[in-house]
BABAMAR-827930 format. One record per residue (C-alpha): y, z, x; residue in one letter. Coordinates in pm, 1 decimal, m for minus. Example, Ala and Ser with C-alpha at 12.3 -4.5 7.8 and 13.67 -1.06 7.14 Angstrom:
BEGIN
      north         up       east   code
     m450.0      780.0     1230.0      A
     m106.0      714.0     1367.0      S
This chain:
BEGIN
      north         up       east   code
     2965.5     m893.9     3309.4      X
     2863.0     m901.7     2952.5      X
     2791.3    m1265.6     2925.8      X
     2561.6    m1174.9     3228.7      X
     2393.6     m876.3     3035.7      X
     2321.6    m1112.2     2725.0      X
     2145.1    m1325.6     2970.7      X
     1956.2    m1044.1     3087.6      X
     1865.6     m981.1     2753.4      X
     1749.9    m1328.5     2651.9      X
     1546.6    m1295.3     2943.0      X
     1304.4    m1015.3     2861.3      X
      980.3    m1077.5     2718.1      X
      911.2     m695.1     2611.3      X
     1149.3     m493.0     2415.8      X
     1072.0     m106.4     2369.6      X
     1245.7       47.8     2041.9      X
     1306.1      397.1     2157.5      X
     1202.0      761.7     2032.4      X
     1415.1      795.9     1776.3      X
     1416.9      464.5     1616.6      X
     1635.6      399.8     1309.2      X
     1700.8      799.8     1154.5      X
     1775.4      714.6      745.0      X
     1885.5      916.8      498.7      X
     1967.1     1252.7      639.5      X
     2145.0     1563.3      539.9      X
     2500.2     1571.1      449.4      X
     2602.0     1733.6      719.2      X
     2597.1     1578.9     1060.2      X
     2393.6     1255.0      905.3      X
     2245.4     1085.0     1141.0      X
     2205.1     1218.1     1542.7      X
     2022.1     1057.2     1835.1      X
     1965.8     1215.3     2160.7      X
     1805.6     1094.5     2432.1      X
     1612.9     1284.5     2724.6      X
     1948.6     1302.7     2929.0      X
     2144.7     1538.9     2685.6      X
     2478.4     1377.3     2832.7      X
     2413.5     1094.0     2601.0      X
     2361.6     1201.1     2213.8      X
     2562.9     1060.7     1924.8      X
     2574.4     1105.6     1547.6      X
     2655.6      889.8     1206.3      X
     2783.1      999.4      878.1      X
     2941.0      809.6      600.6      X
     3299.6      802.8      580.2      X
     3538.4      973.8      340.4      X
     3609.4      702.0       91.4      X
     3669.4      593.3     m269.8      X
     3253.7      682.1     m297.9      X
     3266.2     1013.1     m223.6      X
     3228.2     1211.2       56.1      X
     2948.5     1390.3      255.1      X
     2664.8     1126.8      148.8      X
     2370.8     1089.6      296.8      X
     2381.4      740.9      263.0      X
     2562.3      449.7       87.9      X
     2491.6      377.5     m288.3      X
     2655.4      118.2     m464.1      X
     2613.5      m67.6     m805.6      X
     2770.1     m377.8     m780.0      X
     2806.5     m738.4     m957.1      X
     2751.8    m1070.4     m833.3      X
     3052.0    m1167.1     m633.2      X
     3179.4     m811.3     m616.4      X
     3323.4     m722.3     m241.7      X
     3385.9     m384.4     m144.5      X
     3507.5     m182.5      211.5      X
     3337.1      194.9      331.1      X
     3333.4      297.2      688.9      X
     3076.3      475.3      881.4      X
     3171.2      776.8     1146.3      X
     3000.9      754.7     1464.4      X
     3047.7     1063.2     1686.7      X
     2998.6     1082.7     2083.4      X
     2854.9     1445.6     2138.9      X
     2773.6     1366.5     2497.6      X
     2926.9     1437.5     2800.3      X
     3011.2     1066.6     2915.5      X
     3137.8      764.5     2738.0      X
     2898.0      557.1     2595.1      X
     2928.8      201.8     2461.8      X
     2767.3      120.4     2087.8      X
     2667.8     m227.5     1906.9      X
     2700.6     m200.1     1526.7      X
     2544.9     m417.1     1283.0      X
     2369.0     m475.8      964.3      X
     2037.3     m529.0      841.7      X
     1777.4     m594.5      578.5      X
     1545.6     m271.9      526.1      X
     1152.3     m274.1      453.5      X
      871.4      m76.9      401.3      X
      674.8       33.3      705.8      X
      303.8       36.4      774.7      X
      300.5      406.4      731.3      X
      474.1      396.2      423.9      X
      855.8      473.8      564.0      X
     1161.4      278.4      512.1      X
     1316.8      118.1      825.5      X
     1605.0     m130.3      922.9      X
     1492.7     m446.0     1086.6      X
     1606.7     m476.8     1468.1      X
     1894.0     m718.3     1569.3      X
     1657.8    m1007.4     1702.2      X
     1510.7    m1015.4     1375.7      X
     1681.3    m1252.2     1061.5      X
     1785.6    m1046.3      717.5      X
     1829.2    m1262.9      417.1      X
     1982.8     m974.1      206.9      X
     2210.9     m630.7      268.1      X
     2225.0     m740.6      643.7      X
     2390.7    m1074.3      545.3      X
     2641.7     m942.0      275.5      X
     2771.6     m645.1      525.1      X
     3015.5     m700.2      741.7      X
     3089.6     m433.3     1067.9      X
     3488.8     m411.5     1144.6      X
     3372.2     m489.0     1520.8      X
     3010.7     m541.7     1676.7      X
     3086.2     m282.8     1970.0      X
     3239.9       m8.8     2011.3      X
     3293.6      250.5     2339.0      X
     3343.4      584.4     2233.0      X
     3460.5      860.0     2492.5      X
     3314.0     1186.0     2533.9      X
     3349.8     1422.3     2261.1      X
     3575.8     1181.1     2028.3      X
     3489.4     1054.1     1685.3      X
     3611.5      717.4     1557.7      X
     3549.6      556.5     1240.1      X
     3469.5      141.8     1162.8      X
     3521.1       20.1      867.5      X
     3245.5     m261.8      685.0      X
     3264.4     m469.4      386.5      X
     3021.6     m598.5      181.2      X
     3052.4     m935.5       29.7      X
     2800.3     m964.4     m273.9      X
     2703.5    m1286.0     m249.7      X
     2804.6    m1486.1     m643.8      X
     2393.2    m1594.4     m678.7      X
     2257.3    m1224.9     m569.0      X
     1925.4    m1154.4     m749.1      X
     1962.5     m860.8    m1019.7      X
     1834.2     m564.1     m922.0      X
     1763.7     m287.5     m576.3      X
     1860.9     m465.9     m228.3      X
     1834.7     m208.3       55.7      X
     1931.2     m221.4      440.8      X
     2156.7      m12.6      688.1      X
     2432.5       22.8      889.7      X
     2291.8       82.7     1209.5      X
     2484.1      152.2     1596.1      X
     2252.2       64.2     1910.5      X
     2251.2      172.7     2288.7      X
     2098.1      m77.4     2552.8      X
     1997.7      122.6     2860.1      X
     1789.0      m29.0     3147.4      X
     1459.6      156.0     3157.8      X
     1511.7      455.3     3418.0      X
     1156.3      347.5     3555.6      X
     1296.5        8.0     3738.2      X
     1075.5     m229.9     3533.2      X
     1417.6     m433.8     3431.1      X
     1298.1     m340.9     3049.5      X
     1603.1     m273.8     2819.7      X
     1546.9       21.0     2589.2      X
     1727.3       35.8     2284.6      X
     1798.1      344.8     2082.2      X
     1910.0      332.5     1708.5      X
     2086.0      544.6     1484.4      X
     2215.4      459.8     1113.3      X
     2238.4      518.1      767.5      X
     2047.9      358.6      467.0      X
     2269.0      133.8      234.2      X
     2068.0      138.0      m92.9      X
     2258.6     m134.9     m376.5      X
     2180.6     m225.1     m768.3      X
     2283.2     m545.2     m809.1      X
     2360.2     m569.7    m1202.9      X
     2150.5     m795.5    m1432.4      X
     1838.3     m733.4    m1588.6      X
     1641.0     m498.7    m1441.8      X
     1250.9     m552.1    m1496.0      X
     1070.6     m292.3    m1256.6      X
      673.3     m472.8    m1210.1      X
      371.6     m387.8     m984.5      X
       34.1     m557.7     m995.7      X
     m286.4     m555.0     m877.5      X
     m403.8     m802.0     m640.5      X
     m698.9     m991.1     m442.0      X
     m942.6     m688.7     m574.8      X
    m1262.1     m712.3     m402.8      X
    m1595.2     m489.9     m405.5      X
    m1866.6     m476.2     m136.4      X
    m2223.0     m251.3     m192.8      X
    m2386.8     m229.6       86.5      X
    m2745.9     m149.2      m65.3      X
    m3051.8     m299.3      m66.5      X
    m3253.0     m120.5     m302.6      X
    m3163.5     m216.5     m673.4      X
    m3260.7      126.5     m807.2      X
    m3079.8      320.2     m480.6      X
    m2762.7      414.0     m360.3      X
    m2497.6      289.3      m70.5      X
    m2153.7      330.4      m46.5      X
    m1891.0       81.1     m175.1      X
    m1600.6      m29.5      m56.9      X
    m1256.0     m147.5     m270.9      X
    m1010.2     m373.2     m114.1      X
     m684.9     m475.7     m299.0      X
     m343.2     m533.7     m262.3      X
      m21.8     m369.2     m442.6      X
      256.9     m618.9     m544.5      X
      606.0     m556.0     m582.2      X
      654.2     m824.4     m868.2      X
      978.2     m739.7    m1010.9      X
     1308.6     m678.5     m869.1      X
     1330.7     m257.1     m849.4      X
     1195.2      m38.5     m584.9      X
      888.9      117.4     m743.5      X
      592.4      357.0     m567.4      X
      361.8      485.1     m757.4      X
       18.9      666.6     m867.3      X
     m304.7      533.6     m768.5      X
     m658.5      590.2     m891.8      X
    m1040.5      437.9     m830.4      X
    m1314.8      421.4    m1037.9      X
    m1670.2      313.6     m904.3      X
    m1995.5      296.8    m1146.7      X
    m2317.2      203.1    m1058.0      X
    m2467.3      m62.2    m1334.8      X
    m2414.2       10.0    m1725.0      X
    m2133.8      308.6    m1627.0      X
    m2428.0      514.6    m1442.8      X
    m2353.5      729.1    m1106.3      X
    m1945.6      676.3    m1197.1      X
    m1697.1      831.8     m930.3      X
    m1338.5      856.8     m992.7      X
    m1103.6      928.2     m731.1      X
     m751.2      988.4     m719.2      X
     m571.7      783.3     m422.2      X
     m282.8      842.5     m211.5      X
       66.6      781.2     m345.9      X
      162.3      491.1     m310.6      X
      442.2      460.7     m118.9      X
      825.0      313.6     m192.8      X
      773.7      m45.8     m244.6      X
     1098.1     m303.5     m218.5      X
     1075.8     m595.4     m463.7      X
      829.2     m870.9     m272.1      X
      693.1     m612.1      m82.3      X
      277.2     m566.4      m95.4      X
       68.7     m323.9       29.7      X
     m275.6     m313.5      109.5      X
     m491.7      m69.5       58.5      X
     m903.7       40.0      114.5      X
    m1108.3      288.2      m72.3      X
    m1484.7      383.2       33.6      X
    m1706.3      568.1     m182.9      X
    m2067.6      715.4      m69.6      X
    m2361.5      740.5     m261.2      X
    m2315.7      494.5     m537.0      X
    m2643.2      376.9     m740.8      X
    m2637.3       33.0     m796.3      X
    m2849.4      m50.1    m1081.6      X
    m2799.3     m432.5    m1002.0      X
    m2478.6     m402.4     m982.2      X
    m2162.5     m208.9     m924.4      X
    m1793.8     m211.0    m1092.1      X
    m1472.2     m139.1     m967.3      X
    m1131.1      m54.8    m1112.2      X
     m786.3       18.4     m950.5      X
     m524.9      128.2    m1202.9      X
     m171.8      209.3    m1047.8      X
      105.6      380.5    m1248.9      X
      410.8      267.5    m1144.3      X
      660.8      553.9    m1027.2      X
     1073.9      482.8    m1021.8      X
     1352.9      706.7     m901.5      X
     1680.0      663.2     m970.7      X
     2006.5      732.7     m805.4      X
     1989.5     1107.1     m841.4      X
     1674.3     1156.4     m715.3      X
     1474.4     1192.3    m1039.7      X
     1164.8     1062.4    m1118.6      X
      987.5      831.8    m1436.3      X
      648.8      657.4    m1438.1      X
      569.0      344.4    m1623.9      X
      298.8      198.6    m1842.3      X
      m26.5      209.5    m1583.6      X
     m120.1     m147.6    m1399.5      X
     m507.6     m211.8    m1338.7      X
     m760.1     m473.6    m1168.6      X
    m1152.6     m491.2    m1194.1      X
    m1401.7     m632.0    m1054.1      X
    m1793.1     m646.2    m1001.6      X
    m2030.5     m729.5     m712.0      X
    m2423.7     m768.9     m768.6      X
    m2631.1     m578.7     m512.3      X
    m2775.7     m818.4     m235.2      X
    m2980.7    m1095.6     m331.9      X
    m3298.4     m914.4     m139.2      X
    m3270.3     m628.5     m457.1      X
    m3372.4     m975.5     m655.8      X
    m3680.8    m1007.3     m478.3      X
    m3776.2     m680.6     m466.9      X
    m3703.5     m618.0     m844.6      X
    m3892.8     m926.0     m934.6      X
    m4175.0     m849.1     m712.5      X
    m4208.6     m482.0     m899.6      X
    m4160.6     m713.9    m1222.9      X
    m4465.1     m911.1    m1119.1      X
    m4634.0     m606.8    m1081.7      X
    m4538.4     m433.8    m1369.9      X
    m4657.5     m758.3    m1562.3      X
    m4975.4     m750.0    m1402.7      X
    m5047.3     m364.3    m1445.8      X
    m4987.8     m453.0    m1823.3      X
    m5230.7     m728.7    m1809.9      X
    m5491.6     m578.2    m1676.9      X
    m5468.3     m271.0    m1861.9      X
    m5473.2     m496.4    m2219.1      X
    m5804.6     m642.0    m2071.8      X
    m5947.5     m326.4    m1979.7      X
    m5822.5     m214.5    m2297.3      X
    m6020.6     m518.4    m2506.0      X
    m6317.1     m507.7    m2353.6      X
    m6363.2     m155.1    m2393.6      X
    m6281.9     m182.3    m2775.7      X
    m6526.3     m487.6    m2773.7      X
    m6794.7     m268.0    m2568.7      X
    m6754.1       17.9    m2832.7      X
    m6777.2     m226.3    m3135.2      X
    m7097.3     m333.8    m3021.4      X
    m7242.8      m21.7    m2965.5      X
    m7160.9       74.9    m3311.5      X
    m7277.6     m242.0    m3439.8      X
    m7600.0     m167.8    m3260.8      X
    m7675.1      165.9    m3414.6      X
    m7533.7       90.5    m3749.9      X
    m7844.5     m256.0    m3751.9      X
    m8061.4       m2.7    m3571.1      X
    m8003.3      233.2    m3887.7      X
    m8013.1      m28.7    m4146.5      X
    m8370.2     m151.5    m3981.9      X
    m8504.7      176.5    m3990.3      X
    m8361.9      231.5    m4337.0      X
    m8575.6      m89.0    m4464.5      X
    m8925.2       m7.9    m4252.7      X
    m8918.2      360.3    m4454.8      X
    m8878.8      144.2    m4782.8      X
    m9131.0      m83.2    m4703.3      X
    m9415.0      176.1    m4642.0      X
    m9341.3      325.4    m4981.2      X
């Protein structure tokens, strides 16, 4: 029966991640709890009492290279029927909206979901009982210095209650966040920064748009503090604008990002800077920033602002022009006139001399 239900599963071409998805990080409490729209299924997670304390929200460690250590996660059946559970491990990332996740079975980890280790891969729990699997974690001897992060997560297969053969999977687990000793050098940079202007008129305005990209260069988790700067030509019509936080990035992560600003006036050209500050948290929850990262960059406004701005050169040149002619021949006109009257003078001046 279940070598016919992997079949199944290699079979489907669609597979629908369910409501609740992977819930990370919760309260102390009853950590994490799935439920699904037929209340005789719901089931909850919670780190085990162990050597690392008790009541955590989710697993820290600080290991070495090499190290191996065993925890256990509680999984709790708070439904009404027996349900059976897959366990397993797996490498964690950053989502598109900025949340942390666990990668889903079908995909490969090369990190936390390599090193951990479930005590078994299924488990069937009865109704209103609580059992507890162990896990170790083998750190592998060559582990990169530095924040690895993944999860311990338990999955239910159901067949879709619509008919359409689709297996729906819902996951519940707990984050498994690790420091890996060595040198720690926590880096973000600034990436593929591009500007576009979309103006024509070299003495107007248009809106701008920043692209760039956020690396995770260094081997901590890191978010951090972002902030914009557009100015129009030599630092005229500037506009600063503070961004979004970034959000938590895991080392090799990137994230891309897109700023518009209205109204900018060129004045041939336009300027853009990015500066991020780098923001860390550590184990407890508290907070540092680090010296600020930035990229520039420049775009000219489009080659038809050239032709206009030499045609109102041209112009200007010629309005000069003629003016210095109209200028000259004015003075010329006026220098003859009193040239005129001053001989006229002199003439008259000699005739009254002569008739003495």
């Amino acid at each position: 029966m279940h070598h016919s239900f992997r079949r199944t599963l290699a079979a489907l071409t669609a597979l629908v991640v369910a409501g609740l998805g992977v819930l990370l990080g919760l309260g102390a409490g009853d950590g994490a709890q799935a439920a699904g729209r037929d209340d005789s299924i719901s089931w909850s997670v919670r780190t085990a009492l162990s050597r690392y304390g008790s009541d955590r929200p989710k697993y820290t460690y600080t290991v070495k290279p090499g190290e191996e250590l065993t925890d256990g996660i509680d999984i709790a059946n708070k439904g009404r029927t027996r349900i059976t559970l897959r366990i397993y491990a797996s490498d964690g990332f950053t989502t598109d909206s900025g949340g942390f996740d666990i990668l889903t079975p079908d995909k490969r980890s090369t990190g936390i979901g390599t090193w951990v280790r479930p005590g078994v891969a299924r488990v069937t729990i009865p109704a209103h009982q609580q059992v507890q699997i162990p896990f170790t974690m083998k750190v592998p001897a060559n582990a990169t210095p530095g924040d690895h992060l993944g999860g311990i997560v338990t999955v239910l297969d159901q067949q879709d209650s619509s008919g359409s053969g689709t297996v729906v999977h819902r996951r519940v687990g707990l984050r498994i966040e690790t420091r890996v000793a060595g040198k720690v050098t926590p880096r973000l940079q600034v990436e593929d920064l591009k500007l576009e202007y979309d103006g024509a008129n070299p003495f107007g305005t248009g809106p701008a748009t920043l692209r760039y990209t956020v690396h995770n260069t260094g081997n901590t988790v890191l978010g951090g503090l972002q902030k914009a700067e557009v100015a129009g030509g030599p630092g005229l019509s500037s506009h600063t604008l503070d961004l979004a936080r970034l959000p938590n990035l895991l080392p090799g992560e990137s994230w891309d990002a897109k700023v518009s600003v209205p109204d900018v006036r060129a004045m041939l050209w336009v300027s853009g800077k990015v500066t991020v500050t780098p923001v860390a948290t550590d184990a407890a929850g508290s907070t540092s920033t680090l010296a600020p990262v930035a990229g520039s960059t420049r775009a000219v406004v489009s080659a038809l602002s050239f032709v206009y701005l030499a045609g109102f050169l041209v112009a200007l040149v010629v309005l000069v022009r003629l003016v210095v002619v109209v200028v000259s021949r004015w003075r010329r006109s006026r220098k003859a006139k009193v040239d005129a009257t001053v001989a006229a003078a002199v003439e008259e001046a000699l005739r009254e001399k002569a008739g003495r």
